[in-house]
C-alpha positions as CSV (number, residue, x, y, z in Angstrom):
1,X,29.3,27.4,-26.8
2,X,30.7,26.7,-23.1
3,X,27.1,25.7,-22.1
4,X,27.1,22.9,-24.9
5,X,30.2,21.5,-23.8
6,X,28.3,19.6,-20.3
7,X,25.3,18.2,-22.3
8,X,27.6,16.5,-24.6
9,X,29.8,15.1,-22.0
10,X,26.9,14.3,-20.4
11,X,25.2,12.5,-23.3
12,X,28.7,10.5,-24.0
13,X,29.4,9.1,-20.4
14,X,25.7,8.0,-20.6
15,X,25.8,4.0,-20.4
16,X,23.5,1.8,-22.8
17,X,21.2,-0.5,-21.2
18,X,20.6,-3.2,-23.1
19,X,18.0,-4.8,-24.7
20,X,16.4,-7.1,-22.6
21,X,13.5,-9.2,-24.6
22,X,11.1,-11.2,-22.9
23,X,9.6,-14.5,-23.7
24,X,5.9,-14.2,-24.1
25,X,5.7,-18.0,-23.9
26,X,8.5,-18.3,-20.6
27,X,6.1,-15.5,-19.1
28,X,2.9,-17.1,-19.7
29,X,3.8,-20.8,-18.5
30,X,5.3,-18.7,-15.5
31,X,2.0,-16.7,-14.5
32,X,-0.1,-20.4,-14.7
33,X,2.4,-21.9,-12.2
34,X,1.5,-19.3,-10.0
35,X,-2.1,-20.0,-10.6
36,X,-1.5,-23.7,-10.0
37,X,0.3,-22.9,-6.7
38,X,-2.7,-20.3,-5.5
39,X,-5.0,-23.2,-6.6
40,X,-3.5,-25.6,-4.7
41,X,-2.7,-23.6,-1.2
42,X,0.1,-21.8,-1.6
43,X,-0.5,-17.7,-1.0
44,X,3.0,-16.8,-0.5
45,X,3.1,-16.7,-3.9
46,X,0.8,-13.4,-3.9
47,X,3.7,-11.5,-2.2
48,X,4.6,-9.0,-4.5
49,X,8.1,-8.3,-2.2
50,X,9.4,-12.2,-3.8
51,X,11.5,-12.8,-6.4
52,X,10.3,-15.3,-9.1
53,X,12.8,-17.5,-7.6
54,X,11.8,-17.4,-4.4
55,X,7.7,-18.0,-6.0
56,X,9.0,-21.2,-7.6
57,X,11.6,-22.6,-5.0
58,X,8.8,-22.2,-1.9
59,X,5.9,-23.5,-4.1
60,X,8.2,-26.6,-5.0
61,X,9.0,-27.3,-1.1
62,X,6.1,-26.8,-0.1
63,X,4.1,-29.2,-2.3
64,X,7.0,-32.2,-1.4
65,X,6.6,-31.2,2.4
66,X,2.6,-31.6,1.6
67,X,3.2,-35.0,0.3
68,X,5.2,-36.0,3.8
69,X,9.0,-36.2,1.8
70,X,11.4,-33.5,3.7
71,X,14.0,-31.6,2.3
72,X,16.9,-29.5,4.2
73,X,15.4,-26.4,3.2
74,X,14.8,-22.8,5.4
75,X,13.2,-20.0,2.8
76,X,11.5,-18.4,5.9
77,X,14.7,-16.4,6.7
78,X,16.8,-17.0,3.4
79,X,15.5,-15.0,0.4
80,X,16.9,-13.2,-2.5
81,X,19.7,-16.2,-2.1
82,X,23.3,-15.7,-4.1
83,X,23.6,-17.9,-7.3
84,X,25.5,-20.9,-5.9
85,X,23.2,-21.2,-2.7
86,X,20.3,-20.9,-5.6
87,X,22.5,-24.0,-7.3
88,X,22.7,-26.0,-4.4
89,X,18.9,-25.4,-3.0
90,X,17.3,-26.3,-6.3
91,X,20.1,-29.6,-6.5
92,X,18.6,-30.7,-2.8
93,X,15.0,-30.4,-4.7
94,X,15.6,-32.3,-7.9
95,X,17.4,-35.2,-6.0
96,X,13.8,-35.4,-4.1
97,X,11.7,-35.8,-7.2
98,X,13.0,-39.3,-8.6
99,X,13.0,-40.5,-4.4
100,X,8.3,-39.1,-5.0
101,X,9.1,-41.4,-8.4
102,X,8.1,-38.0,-10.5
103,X,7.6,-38.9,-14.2
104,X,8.9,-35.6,-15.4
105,X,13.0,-34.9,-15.0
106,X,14.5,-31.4,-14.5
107,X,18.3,-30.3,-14.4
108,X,18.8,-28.0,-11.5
109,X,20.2,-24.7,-13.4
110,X,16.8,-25.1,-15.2
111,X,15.4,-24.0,-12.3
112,X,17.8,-21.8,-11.3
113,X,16.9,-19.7,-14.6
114,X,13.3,-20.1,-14.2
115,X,12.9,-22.4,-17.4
116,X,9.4,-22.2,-17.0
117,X,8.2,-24.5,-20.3
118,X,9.9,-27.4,-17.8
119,X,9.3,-26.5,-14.8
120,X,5.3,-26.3,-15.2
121,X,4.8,-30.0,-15.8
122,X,6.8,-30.7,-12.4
123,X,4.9,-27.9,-10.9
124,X,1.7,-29.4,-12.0
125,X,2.4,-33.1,-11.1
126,X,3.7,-32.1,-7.7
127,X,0.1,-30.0,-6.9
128,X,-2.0,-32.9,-8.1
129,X,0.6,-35.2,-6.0
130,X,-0.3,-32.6,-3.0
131,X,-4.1,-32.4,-3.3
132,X,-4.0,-36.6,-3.6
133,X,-2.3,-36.8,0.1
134,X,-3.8,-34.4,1.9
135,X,-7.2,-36.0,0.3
136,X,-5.9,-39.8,2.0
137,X,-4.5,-37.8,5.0
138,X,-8.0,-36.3,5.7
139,X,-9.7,-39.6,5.1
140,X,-7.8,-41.1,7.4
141,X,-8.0,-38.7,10.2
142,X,-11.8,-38.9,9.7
143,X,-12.3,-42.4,10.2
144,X,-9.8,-42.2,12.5
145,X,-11.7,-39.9,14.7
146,X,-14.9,-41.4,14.0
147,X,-13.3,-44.9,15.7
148,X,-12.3,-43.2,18.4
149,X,-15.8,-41.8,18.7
150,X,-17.5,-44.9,18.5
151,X,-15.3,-46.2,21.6
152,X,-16.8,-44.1,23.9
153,X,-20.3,-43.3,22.5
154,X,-23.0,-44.6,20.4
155,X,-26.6,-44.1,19.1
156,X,-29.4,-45.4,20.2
157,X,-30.3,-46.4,16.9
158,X,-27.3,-48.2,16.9
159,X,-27.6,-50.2,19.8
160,X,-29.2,-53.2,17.9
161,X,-26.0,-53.7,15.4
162,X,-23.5,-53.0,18.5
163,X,-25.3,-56.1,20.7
164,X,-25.0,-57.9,17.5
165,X,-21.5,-57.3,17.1
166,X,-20.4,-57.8,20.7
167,X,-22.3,-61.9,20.3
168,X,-20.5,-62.7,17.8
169,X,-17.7,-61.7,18.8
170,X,-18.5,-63.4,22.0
171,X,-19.6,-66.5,20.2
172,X,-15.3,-66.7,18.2
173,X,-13.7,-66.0,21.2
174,X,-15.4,-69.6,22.8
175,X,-14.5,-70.8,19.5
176,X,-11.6,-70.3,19.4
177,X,-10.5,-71.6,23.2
178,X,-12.3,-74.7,22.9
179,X,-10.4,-75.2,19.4
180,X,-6.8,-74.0,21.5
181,X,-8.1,-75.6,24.8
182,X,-5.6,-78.4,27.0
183,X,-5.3,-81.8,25.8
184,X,-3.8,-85.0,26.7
185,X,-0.8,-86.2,24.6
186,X,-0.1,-89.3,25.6
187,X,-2.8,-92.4,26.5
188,X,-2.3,-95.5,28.0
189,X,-2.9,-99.0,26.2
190,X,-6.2,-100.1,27.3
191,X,-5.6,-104.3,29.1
192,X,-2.8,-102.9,30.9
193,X,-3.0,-103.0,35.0
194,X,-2.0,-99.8,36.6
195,X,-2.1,-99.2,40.3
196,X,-2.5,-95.5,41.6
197,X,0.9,-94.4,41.9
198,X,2.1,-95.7,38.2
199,X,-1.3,-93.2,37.1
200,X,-0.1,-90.6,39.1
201,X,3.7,-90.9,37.8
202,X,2.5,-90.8,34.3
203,X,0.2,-87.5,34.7
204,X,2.8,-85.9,37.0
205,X,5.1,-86.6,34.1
206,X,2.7,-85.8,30.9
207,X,2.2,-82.3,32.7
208,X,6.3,-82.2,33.5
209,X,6.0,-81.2,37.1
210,X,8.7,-81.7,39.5
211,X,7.8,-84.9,41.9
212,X,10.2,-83.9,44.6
213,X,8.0,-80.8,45.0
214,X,4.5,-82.8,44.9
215,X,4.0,-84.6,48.8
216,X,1.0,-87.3,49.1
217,X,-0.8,-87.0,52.7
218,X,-1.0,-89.8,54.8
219,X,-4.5,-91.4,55.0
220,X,-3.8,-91.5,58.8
221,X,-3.1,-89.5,61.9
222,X,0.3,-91.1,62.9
223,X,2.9,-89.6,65.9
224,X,5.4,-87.1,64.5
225,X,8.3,-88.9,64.3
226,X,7.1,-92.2,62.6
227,X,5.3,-89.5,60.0
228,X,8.6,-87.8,59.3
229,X,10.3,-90.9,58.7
230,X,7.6,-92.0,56.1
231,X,7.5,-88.8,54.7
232,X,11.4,-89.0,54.0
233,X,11.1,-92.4,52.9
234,X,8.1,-91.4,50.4
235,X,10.5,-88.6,49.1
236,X,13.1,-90.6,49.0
237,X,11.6,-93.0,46.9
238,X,9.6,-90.7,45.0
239,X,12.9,-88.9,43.7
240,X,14.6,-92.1,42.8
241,X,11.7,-93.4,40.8
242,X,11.5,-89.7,39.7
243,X,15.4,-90.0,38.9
244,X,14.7,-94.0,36.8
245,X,11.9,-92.2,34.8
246,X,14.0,-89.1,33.5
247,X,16.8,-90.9,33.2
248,X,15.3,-93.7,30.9
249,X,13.5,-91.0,29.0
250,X,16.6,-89.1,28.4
251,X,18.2,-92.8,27.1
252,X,15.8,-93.4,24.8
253,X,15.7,-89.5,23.6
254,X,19.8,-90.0,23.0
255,X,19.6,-93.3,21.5
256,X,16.7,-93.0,19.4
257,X,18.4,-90.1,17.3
258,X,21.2,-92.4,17.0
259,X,19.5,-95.5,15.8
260,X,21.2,-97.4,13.0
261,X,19.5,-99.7,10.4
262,X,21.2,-102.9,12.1
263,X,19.5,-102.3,15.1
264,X,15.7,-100.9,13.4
265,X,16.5,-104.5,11.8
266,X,17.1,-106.3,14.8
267,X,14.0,-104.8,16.5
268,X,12.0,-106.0,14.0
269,X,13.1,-109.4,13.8
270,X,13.0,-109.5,17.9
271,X,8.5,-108.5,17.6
272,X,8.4,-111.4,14.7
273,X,10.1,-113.6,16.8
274,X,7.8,-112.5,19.8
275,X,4.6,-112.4,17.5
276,X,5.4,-115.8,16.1
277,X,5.4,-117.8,19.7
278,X,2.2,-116.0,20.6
279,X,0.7,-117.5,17.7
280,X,2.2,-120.9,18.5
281,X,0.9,-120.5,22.0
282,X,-2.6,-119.8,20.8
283,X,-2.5,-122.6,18.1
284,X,-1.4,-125.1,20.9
285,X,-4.5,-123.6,23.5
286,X,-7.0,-123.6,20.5
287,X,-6.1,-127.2,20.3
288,X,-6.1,-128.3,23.8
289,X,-9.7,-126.2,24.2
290,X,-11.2,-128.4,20.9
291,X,-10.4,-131.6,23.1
292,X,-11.4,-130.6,26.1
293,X,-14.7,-127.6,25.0
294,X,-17.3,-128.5,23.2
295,X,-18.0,-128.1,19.5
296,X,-20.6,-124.7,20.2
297,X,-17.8,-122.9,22.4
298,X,-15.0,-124.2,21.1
299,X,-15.5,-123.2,17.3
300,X,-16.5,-119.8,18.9
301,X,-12.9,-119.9,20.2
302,X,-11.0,-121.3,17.0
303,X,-12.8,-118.3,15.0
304,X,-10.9,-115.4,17.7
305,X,-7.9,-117.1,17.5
306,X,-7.9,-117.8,13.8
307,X,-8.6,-113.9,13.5
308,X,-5.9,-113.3,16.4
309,X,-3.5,-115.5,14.0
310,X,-4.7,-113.6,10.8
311,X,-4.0,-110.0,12.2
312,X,-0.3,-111.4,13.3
313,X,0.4,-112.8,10.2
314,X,-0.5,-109.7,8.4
315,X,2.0,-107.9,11.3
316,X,4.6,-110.1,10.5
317,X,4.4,-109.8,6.7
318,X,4.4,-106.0,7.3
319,X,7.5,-105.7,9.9
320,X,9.3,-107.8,7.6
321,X,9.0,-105.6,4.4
322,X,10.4,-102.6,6.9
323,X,12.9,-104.6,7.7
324,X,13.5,-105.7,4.0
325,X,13.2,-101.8,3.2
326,X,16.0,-101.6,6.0
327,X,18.2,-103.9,4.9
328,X,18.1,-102.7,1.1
329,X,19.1,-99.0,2.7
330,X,21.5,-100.5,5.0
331,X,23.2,-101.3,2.0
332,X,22.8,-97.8,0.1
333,X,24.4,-96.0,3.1
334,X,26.9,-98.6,3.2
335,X,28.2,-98.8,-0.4
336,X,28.1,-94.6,-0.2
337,X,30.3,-95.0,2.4
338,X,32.7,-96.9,0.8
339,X,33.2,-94.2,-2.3
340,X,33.4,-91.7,0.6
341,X,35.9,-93.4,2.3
342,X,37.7,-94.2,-1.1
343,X,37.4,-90.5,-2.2
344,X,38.5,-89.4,1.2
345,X,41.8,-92.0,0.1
346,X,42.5,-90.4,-3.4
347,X,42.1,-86.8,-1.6
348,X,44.9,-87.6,1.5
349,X,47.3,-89.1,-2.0
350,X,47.2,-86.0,-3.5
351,X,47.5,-83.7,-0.9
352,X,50.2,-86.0,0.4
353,X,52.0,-86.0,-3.4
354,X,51.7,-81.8,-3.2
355,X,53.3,-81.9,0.6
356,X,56.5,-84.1,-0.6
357,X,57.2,-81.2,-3.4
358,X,55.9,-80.3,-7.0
359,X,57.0,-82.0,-10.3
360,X,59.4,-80.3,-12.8
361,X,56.5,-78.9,-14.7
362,X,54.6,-77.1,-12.4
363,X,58.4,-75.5,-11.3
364,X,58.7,-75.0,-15.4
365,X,55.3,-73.0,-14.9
366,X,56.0,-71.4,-11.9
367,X,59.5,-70.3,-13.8
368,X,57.4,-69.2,-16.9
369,X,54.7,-67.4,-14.9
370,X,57.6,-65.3,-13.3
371,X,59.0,-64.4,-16.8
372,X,56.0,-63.3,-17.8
373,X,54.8,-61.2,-14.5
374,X,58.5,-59.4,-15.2
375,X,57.8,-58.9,-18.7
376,X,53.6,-57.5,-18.0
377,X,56.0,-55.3,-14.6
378,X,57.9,-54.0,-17.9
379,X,55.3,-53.4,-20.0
380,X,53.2,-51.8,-17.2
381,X,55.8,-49.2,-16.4
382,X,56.6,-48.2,-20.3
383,X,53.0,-47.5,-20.3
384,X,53.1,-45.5,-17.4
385,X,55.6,-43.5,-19.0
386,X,53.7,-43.4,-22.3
387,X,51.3,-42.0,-20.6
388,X,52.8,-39.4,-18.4
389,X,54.7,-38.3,-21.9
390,X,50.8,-38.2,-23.8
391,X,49.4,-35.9,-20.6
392,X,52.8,-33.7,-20.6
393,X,52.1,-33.2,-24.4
394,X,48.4,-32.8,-23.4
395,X,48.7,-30.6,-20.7
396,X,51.1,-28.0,-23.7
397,X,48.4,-28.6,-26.3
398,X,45.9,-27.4,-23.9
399,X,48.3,-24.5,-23.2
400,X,48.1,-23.2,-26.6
401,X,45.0,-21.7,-27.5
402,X,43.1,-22.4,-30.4
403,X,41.8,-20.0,-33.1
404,X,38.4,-20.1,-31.5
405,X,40.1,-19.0,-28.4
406,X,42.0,-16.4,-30.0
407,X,39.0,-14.9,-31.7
408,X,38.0,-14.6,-28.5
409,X,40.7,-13.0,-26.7
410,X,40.9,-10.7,-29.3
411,X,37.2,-9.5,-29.4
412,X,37.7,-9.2,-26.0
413,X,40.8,-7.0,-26.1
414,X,38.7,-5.0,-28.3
415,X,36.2,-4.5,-26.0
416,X,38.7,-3.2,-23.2
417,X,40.4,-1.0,-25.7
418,X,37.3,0.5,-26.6
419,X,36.0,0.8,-23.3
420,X,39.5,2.4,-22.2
421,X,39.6,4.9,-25.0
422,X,35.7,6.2,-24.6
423,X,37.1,6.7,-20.9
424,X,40.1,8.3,-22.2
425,X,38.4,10.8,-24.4
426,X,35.7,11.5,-21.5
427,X,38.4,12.3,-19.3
428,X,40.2,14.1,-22.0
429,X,37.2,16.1,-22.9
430,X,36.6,16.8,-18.7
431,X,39.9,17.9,-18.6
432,X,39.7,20.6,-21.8
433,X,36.0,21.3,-20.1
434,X,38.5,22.6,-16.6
435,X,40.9,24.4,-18.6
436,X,38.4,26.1,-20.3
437,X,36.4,27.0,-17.6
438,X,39.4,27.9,-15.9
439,X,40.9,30.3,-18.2
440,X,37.3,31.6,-18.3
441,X,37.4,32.6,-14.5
442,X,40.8,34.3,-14.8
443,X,39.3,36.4,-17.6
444,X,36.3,37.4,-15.9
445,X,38.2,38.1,-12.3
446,X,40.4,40.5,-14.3
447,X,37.9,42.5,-15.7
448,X,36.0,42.9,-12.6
449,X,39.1,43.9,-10.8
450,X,39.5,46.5,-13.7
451,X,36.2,47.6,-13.6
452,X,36.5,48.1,-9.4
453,X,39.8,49.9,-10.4
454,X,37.9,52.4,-12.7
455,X,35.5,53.0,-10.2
456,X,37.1,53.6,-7.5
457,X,39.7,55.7,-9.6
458,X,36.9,57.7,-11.6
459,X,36.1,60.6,-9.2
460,X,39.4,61.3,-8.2
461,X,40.7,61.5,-11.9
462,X,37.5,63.7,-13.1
463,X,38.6,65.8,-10.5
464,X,41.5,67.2,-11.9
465,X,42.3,68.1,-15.8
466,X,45.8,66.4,-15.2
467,X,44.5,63.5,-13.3
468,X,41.7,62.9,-16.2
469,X,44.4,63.1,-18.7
470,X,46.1,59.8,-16.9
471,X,42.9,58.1,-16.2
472,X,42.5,58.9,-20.0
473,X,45.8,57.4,-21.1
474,X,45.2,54.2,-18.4
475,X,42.2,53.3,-20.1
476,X,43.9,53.6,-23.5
477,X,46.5,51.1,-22.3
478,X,43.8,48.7,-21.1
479,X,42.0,48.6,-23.9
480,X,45.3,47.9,-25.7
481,X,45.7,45.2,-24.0
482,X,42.6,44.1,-24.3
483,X,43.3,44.0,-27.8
484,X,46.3,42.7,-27.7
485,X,44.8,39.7,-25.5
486,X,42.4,39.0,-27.8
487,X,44.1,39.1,-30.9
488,X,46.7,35.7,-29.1
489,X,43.4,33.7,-28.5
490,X,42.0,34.2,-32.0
491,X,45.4,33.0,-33.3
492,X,45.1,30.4,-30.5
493,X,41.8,29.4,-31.9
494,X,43.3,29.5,-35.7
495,X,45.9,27.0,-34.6
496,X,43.9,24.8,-32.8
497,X,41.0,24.9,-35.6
498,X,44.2,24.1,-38.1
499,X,45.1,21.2,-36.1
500,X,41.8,20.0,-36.2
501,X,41.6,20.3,-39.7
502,X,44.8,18.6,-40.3
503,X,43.6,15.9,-38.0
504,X,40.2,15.4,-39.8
505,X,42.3,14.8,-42.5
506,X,44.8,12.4,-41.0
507,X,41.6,10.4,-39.9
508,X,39.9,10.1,-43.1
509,X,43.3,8.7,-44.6
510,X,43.8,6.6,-42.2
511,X,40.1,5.5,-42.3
512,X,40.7,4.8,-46.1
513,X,43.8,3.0,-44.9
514,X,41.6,0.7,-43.2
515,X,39.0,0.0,-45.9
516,X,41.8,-1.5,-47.8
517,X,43.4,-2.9,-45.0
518,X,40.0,-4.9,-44.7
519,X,39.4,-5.6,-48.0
520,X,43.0,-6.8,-48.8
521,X,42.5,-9.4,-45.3
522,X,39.3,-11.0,-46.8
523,X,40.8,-11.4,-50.5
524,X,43.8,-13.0,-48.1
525,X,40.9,-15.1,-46.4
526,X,39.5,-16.1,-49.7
527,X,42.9,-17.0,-51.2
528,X,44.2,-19.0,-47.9
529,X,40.8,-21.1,-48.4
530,X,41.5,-21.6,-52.3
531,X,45.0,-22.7,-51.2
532,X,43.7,-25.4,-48.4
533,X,40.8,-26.6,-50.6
534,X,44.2,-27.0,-53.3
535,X,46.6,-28.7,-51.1
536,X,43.7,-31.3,-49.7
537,X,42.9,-31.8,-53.6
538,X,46.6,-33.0,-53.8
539,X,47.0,-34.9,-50.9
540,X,43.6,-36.6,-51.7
541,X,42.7,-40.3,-50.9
């Protein structure tokens, strides 16, 4: 009966694993990731020593390292991670699909839990993703290194396209510097006498180089001293007409950005003017040539100037429609300028009416606007307080749980007391399992003291009629008390099996207790739910 004892102790203190139900469909979608990730490259997936985690995490980095996007990641010397490092790796990954503009969207604790019906899709978009780059990554190396080959060495069969290349290539770049080649931008008028240092001004000064710089030899071998004073007067002379040149260019430069119409107009009417003599002048030579020519050489003559006079007219009618044109937007920019000037007026009034001081009703609105900025102030702050009043009233709402909340405290009050009185009985029953044990030892140390006793006694009590007499009557007494012994433990064992009894009975009443305990709580239940259904019948719309 002792030996029973352990194995039941044993079998109660025994801990229930629980059960722990696979999806067939998680596990399957699971294995073809893997697949997908051997497919594509990824063999650390084949170590058996990984964590499904770690499978999925490193398969995921990987392919976004493949398609040249980098994430903060080390899972070369951090495996078999804790569940907020998990959290936070898997949040650094799904911040990185929407940046690869992934179709698919994943929450990070989906990962974390190896949701493997949503992860696949990502998993497969990311491999094809993968296999695409490193397909434009090796194109691109290859004709990269085939470019690079071609620089240094060709084929003999391909010497004919090369030669072909290199002339026409020749042929664009004569193109294009004869297209991009130097040219004159400024021309003298043809009829116009020039002597060689007024052509040798004007290139100097077309090609802007310095003329102090530029020294003209002498034609002549002359002494030293008469050739430096020439050459100091040429240089002399050179820089002042150097200085009159600049300096009227710059004039005109200044002056032509600030031209008015006025003066465009006067121009204008100064070349009519000039125009207008010449053409007497030629009327009154074409006449004095008719008298004095004959017909032949003289009609020859009346026919240029006629044409002369027809191309001045035709000047003249065209610089004075410019001027015309001038005038009319002489007077645009003038009557603009009056309203400007006039707004400009009606601006300075104002601003000089709001300098002297405000009217009486903009100091009646500023008056109002202050009321009412005191009154929103007012407002503002009895909201404030509304609103620390609503959280402090939040904050003790919050504080109270809620029946949900106290079904759950409950069933989990429940749990502990269970939990404390199955390890309360165990150690109970450990304890009863000592004592008994104990008392077991005691019993079986006396009788082997008593059976050493008798032994060592026997031969000296046989040896005498007296002496066996006493050994005789010492046995008697021990056996007695054997008896006596084992007559208190069966009473012992009465009482306790009495207890037990009394006990079983106790429990069932109490059990009964129960069952109408529970039954008289659910008619409660069923009545409390007649009574709200009642009272929202009388309240009613």
């Amino acid at each position: 009966m002792l030996n029973d004892v352990p194995r039941r102790l044993s079998r109660s203190s025994e801990t229930t694993e629980a059960d722990v139900r696979e999806d067939e469909e998680q596990t399957k979608k699971f294995q073809d990731i893997i697949d997908l990730l051997l497919a594509a490259g990824y063999f650390r997936a084949r170590i058996k020593g990984l964590s499904n985690f770690d499978k999925v995490i490193g398969g995921m980095t990987w392919c976004i390292e493949s398609c040249n996007f980098d994430v903060d990641i080390d899972l070369l010397f951090r495996e078999n991670l804790t569940i907020g490092q998990k959290i936070s790796l898997t949040e650094k990954i799904v911040a990185m699909l929407p940046k690869m503009n992934c179709p698919y969207r994943i929450e990070p604790h989906q990962i974390q839990g190896l949701d493997c019906i949503h992860i696949f899709p990502v998993i497969q978009w990311l491999v094809k993703r993968s296999i695409e780059t490193r397909e434009e990554t090796a194109d691109f190396v290859r004709s990269f290194a085939l470019s690079q080959f071609h620089k240094k060495h060709s084929f003999s069969e391909d010497a004919c396209t090369v030669q072909t290349v290199t002339e026409n290539l020749i042929k664009n770049i004569q193109l294009v510097q004869k297209s991009y080649e130097p040219r004159r931008l400024f021309k003298h008028k043809d009829g116009v006498k020039r002597d060689e240092s007024t052509r040798y001004f004007g290139t100097v000064l077309e090609y802007e180089a310095p003329l102090y710089s530029i020294k003209i030899a002498s034609p002549a071998k002359t002494p030293s001293s008469d050739v430096k004073e020439n050459e100091n007067k040429e240089e002399l002379k050179e820089k002042e007409n150097t200085e009159q040149i600049t300096g009227n260019l710059a004039a005109i430069e200044e002056n032509s950005a600030r031209l008015s119409v006025v003066a465009m107009g006067n121009m204008v009417g100064i070349q009519a003017q000039e125009i207008a003599k010449v053409a007497e002048k030629y009327a009154t030579m074409s006449i004095s040539e008719t008298e004095e020519s004959d017909a032949t050489s003289s009609s020859a003559a009346l026919t240029a100037l006629e044409n002369q006079r027809t191309a001045l007219q035709s000047r003249i009618r065209k610089l004075t429609k410019e001027k015309d044109a001038l005038a009319a937007k002489h007077l645009d920019l003038t009557e603009k300028l009056n309203e400007s000037r006039a707004k400009r007026q009606a601006i300075e009034r104002k601003l000089q009416e709001i300098k002297n001081g405000t009217s009486e009703e903009e100091e009646d609105r500023v008056k109002e606007y202050e009321a009412q900025k005191e009154a929103v102030t007012k407002v503002r702050l009895q909201l404030a307080k509304k609103n620390r009043a609503i959280a402090s009233l939040t904050r003790q709402l919050d504080d109270v749980p809620g029946r949900s909340e106290l079904t759950q405290y409950q069933r989990r009050f429940m749990e502990l007391y269970n939990q404390v009185s199955a390890k309360h009985k165990e150690t109970k029953q450990y304890y009863t399992l000592y004592n008994t044990l104990d008392d077991t030892k005691l019993y079986l140390s006396k009788e082997l003291s008593l059976l050493n006793s008798i032994q060592d006694n026997y031969n000296e009590a046989m040896a005498s009629i007296s002496g066996k007499e006493q050994f005789l009557e010492q046995f008697e007494a021990i056996v007695e008390g054997v008896k006596r012994n084992k007559a208190k433990m069966e009473k012992r064992c009465a009482d306790e099996k009495n207890r037990r009894d009394a006990l079983s009975r106790q429990l069932v009443t109490l059990i009964e207790q129960q069952r109408k305990y529970v039954a008289a709580v659910r008619q409660l239940t069923i009545e409390c739910r007649k009574n709200e259904a009642l009272l929202a019948q009388l309240r009613g719309p």
